[in-house]
N, C-alpha and C positions, 0 to 999 in steps of 0.2 A: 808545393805539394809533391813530395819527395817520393810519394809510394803511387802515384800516375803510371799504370799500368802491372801494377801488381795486387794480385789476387790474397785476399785475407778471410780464412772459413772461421769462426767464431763458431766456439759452440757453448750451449747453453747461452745464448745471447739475445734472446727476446724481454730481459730486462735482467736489471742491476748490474752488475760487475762486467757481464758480455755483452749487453748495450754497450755500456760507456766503452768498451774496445773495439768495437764495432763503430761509432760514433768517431771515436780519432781515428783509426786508420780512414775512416773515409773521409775523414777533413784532410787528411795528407794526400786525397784523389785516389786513394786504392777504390777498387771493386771489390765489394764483401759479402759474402753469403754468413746471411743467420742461422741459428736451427736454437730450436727447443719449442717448449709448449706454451700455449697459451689460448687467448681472443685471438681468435681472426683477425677481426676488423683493427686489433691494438697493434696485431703483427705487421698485417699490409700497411699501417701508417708508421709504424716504425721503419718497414724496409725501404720503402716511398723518399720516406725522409732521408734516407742513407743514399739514397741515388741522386737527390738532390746537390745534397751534403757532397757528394764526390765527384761530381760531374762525369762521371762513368755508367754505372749498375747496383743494383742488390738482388741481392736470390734469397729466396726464407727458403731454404729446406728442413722437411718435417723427421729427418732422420731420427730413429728410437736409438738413444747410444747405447744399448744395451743388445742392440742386433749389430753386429761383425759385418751381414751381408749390408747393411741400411748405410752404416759406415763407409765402407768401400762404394758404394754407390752414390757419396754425398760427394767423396773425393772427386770420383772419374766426373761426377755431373760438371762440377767447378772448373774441369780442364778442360772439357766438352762447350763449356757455354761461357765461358771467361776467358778461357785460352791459355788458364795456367793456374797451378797452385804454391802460389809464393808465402805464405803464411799460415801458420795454422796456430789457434788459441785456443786448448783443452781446455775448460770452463765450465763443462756441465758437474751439479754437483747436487747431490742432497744428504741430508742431515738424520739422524733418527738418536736420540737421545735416551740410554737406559746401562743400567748394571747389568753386565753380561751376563747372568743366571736368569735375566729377563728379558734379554737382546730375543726379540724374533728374527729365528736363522735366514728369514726373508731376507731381513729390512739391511740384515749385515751384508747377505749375496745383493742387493740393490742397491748399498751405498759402495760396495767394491766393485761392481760393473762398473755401475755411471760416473763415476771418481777417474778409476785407474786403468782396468783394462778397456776402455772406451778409449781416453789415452794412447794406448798399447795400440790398438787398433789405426786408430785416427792419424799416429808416425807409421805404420805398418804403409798402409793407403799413400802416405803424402811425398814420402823420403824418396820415392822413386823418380817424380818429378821434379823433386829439389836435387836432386843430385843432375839428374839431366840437363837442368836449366845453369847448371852452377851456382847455386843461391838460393836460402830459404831459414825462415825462420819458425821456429820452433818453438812457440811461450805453452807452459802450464801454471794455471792457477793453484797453489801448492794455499798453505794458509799456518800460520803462526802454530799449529799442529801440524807442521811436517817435520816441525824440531825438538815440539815439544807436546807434552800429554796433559787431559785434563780427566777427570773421572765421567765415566760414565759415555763415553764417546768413544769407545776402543773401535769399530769399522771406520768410521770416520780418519782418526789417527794413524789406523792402520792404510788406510789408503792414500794418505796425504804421505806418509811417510816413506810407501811406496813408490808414490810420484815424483819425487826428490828423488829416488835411486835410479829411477825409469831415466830420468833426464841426465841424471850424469853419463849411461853408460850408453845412449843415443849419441849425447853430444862428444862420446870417445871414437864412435862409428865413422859421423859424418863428419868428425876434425876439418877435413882434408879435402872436403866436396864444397866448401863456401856456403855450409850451413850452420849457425849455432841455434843451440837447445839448452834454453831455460830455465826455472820456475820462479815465479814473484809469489812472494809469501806473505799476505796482508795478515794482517792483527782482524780485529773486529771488524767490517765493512758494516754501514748502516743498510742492507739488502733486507729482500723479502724472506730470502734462507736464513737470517739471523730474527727475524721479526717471527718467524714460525718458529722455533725452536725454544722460544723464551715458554709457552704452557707448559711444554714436556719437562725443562728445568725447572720450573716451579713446581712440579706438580714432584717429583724424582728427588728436588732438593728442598719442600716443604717450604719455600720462600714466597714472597711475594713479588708484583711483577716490579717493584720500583728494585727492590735489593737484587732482582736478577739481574737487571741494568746498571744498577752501582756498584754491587759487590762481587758479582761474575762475571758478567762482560767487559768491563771495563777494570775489574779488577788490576789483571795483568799489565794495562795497558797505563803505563807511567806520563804519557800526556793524558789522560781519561777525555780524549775523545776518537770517537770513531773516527776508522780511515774511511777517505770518499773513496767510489769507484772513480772519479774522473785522477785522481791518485794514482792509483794502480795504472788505470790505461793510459797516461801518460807514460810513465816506464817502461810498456811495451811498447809502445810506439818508439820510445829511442832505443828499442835494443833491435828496433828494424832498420836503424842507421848505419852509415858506415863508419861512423865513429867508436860503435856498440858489436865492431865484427871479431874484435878479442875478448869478450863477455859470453862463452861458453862453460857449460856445465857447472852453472850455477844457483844457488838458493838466495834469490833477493829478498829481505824481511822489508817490508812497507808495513808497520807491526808498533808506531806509536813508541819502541824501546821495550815492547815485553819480551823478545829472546835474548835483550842485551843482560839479562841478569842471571 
C-alpha cells in the first residue's frame, strides 16, 4: 500500500470514472476525499467503503465546482483534517450535445466551468501544499476529445482541449518542486455521462439508440469496445509512483487506438 499516508481529492467521484480512482488509491491506503452529487445514502456507503478499503479515512465533500470559493475550501478542509494534500484528480465533468447555433450559452458557460476552470482552480488551491510538502500529483481526466473533434460537442472539445494546455504549462511550473501533472485521455468509458448523452445524439443525429452505440460511440474506437474506468484508475495510480516521477506534462490516450489514426 504505497500511498499509506497520502491524501488523494477526487472530484467528480461519487461514481463512474471517480469512483473507480478514488477506489484504487484507497486500496494503495491513501486517504481520499470524494466530491460530487448524488444519493446520500449511495454517497456515505461509497465513502464508508473507501475507509474500509484504506485502512485510514474518507471525507465526501459536497463542493459545487463551479464556485472558486467552494474549491479553495475543499482543499484547505483535506489539509485541515487529513493532514495534507498529496493528490488531486480533476474529474468533474458534464456533457451537453448540440450544433452551436443551438448550443444554449448556459450549458457552454456549465460545461467550461465544471470541465476546466474548476481544474484551474482545484491546481490554484493544491500546488501550494505540493510544493511545500516536496511532492504531489496532479491527474486530469482529459478524453479522446482533447486531441480530437466530433460534431456537435464544441464546449465539451473546447474544454478538454483546454485541459491538455492547462496541464502542460502547470507541469512547466512545478518541474522542479517534486510534483508532476497530467492528463489520461480515455476513448468511450462505459459511465452514466456517456449513458446520458446517447437521447441528445439521437435526437441531434436522427439515429437510433443501437446505431448511437455502434456507429458513434464506438465508431472511433478500433477495438469497439469500451474503456473500463477500473482502466483509467489504474494508470493514475502508477503515475503516483516513483517509477511515474519522469511522466510529466503529458496526454495519456487510454482510447481503444481512436487518436492512433
Amino acid at each position: 500500500m504505497f500511498l499509506k499516508g497520502k491524501t488523494a481529492i477526487v472530484t467528480g467521484s461519487t461514481s463512474g470514472i471517480g469512483l473507480a480512482y478514488a477506489k484504487a488509491f484507497a486500496a494503495e491506503g491513501a486517504t481520499v476525499v470524494i466530491n460530487g452529487f448524488g444519493d446520500a445514502d449511495a454517497i456515505e456507503q461509497a465513502r464508508a467503503g473507501l475507509a474500509v478499503a484504506s485502512g485510514a479515512d474518507a471525507l465526501y465533500d459536497a463542493a459545487d465546482m463551479t464556485k472558486p470559493d467552494q474549491i479553495a475550501a475543499m482543499v484547505e478542509r483535506a489539509a485541515r483534517e487529513c493532514g495534507s494534500v498529496d493528490i488531486v484528480v480533476n474529474n468533474a465533468g458534464i456533457q451537453h450535445v448540440s450544433p452551436i447555433d443551438e448550443f444554449p450559452d448556459e450549458k457552454m458557460e456549465a460545461v467550461l466551468n465544471i470541465i476546466l476552470t474548476s481544474a484551474w482552480y482545484m491546481m490554484k488551491a493544491a500546488v501550494p501544499h505540493m510544493k511545500k510538502a516536496g511532492w504531489g500529483r496532479i491527474i486530469s481526466t482529459g478524453s479522446a476529445h482533447s486531441l480530437v473533434a466530433s460534431p456537435n460537442k464544441s464546449a465539451y472539445v473546447m474544454a478538454k482541449h483546454g485541459l491538455a494546455g492547462l496541464t502542460k504549462t502547470i507541469a512547466l511550473e512545478t518541474a522542479t518542486h517534486g510534483i508532476t501533472v497530467n492528463t489520461i485521455s480515455p476513448g468511450y468509458v462505459w459511465t452514466q455521462l456517456v449513458e446520458d448523452q446517447i437521447p441528445d445524439t439521437m435526437k441531434s443525429r436522427g439515429l437510433t439508440r443501437e446505431q448511437v452505440m455502434n456507429d458513434v460511440l464506438l465508431a472511433a474506437q478500433p477495438t469497439k469496445e469500451f474503456v473500463t474506468p477500473e482502466q483509467v484508475a489504474a494508470l493514475g495510480v502508477f503515475l503516483c509512483r516513483d517509477e511515474a516521477r519522469s511522466i510529466t506534462g503529458t496526454n495519456l490516450s487510454v482510447d481503444g487506438g481512436w487518436t492512433a489514426a
